[in-house]
N, C-alpha and C positions, 0 to 999 in steps of 0.2 A: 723400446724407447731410446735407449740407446745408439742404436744404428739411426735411428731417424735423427738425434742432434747430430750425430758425426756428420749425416748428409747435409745438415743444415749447414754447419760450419763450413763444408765445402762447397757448399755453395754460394754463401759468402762471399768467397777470395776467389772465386770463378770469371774471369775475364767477360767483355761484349766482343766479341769478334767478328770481322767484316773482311771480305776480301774481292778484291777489285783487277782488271784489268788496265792497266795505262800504258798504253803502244807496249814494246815490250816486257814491260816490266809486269809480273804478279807482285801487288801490291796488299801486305795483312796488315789491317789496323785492333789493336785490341787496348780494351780502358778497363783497370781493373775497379771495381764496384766499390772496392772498400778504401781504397787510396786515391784515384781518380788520375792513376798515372797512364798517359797513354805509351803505349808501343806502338813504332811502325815498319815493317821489313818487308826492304821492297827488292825484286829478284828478277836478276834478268838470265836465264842461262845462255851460257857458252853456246855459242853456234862453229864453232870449231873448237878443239882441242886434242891432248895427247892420248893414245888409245886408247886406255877403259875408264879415263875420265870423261864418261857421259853424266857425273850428275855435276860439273862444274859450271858454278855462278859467281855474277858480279851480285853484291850485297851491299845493301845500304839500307844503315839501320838507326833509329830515333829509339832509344830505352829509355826515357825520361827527357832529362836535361841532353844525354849523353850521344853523341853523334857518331857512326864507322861507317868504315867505307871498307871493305875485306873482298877477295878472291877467295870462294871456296876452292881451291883446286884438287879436291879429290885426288890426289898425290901426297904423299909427307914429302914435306920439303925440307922444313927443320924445323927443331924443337927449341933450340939452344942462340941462335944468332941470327943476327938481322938479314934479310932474304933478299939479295940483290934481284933489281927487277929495270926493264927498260919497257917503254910503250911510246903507243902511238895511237893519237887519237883524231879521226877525219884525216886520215893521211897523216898527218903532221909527226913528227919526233917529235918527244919531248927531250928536251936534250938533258934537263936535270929532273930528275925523275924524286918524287918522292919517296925515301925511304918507309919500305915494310919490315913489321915483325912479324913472326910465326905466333900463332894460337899453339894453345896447352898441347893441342893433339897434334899441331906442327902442319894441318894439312889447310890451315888457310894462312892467307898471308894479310895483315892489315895494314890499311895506311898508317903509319906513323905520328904524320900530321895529315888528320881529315880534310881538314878547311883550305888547305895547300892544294891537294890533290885534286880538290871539287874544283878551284882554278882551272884547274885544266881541263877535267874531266866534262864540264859545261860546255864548249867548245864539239863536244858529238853530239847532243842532242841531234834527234832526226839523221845520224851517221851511225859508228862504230868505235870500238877500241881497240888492239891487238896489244896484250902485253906479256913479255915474257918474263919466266920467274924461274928463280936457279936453286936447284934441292944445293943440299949440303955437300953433295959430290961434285958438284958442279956441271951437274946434266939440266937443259933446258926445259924448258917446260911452255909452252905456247897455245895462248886462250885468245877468242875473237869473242867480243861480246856485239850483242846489237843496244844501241843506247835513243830508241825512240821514245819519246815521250820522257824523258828525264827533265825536262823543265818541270813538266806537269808536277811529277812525283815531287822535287823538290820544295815545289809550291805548298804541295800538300804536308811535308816533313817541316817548313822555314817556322811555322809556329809553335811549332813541338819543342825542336830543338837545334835549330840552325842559326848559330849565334852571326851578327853582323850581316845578315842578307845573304842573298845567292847573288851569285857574283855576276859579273857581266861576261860574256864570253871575247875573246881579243882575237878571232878571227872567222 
C-alpha cells in the first residue's frame, strides 16, 4: 500500500510532455499537473563547432515567467567570470555583442541580457549564427548554429514568457 501512494504522489508532480519539430529547432514543451507551469526548451544544434564538441547547442528556454538564451558549448569555459563572446548573425557583425556568464558547471555561457540579444538574434531566422566564445585561457571557441524557424519557436514561447513582444528584425 505503501509503494502504491508513493507512486501516486509521483505521479502527481509528473509533467505533460510534447515535443515538436520547428525548422531547426527540437522543441520540448512540458506543464506540470500540479502547478500548471509550463516549460519550453527549444534546441537547435551546432552544425559546426571545436572537435569533440559534438553535443553543442543554441538554447532557448521559457521556465515559467523566466526567459534564456545559453550556448551549450560542451567545453568548460569558465566557472568564475563573465565569458567574452563576438557573433554574427546572417553575415552581419554584431559589433556590441551581449555579454555572457558561465553556468555552475562553466560549460555553457548565457546571455546576460536575454531580451538584448533576441534583438539581434531575430535577424537569422530562416539564416545562421557563428559565435565565438573565449574559455578562461583565452582559447577560442567557435559554434555555427542554423536558426530556421526561430520566429515560429518564438511565437510559441511569446505567451509563456517573452515579456514586451518579439522584437522586429532591422535588417
Amino acid at each position: 500500500m505503501r509503494k502504491l501512494l508513493l507512486l501516486l504522489g509521483f505521479l502527481l508532480v509528473v509533467a505533460i510532455a510534447s515535443k515538436q519539430q520547428i525548422g531547426s529547432f527540437i522543441v520540448e514543451t512540458t506543464k506540470d499537473e500540479l502547478t500548471d507551469e509550463v516549460k519550453i526548451i527549444a534546441t537547435t544544434p551546432a552544425i559546426s563547432f571545436p572537435d569533440l564538441a559534438d553535443d553543442a547547442a543554441l538554447i532557448l528556454r521559457c521556465n515559467g515567467d523566466d526567459f534564456d538564451i545559453f550556448i551549450y558549448a560542451d567545453e568548460y569555459l569558465n566557472s568564475d567570470d563573465e565569458i567574452p563572446a563576438k557573433y554574427k548573425i546572417d553575415g552581419v557583425l554584431v559589433k556590441f555583442p551581449t555579454e555572457f556568464v558561465p553556468s555552475t558547471t562553466g560549460t555553457s555561457a548565457f546571455a546576460l541580457a536575454p531580451e538584448a540579444f533576441l534583438i539581434d538574434l531575430v535577424n537569422g531566422d530562416g539564416s545562421d549564427m557563428v559565435i565565438r566564445l573565449w574559455d578562461y585561457r583565452g582559447t577560442a571557441y567557435t559554434y555555427k548554429f542554423k536558426l530556421n524557424g526561430l520566429m515560429r519557436v518564438l511565437k510559441l514561447m511569446q505567451p509563456v514568457c517573452i515579456k514586451g513582444g518579439i522584437p522586429k528584425p532591422k535588417w
